[in-house]
Phi, psi and omega in degrees: 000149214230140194261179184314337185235039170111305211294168193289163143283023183252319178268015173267320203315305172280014190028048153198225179255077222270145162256074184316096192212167167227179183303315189314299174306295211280322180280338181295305172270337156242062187051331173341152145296138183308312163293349154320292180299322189288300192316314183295316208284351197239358145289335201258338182273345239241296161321322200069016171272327158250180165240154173232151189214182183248018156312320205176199158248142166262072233266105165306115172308089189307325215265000000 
């Protein structure tokens, strides 16, 4: 269900975006190693600017 300005209510919900995406995909498009890509996605879950689930990520909205 898509709210008035496209996004989902679940990423209005959480104030932020979701990205249906897997690690396999996100190092395939930017060259990365798969194991690269895990090592980051898990600096980055660690920071809290995203969540990863097992749809995709979720990339918060700092702003």
């Amino acid at each position: 269900m898509s709210g008035q300005n496209g996004r989902s209510l679940s990423a209005r919900r959480y104030s932020g975006e979701n990205c249906p995406l897997r690690p396999l995909h996100l190092a395939d498009t930017l060259g990365l190693s798969l194991v690269h890509t895990n090592k980051t996605i898990r600096k980055l879950i660690d920071r809290k600017p995203i969540f990863w689930r097992d749809g995709g990520c979720e990339v918060v909205d700092k702003g």
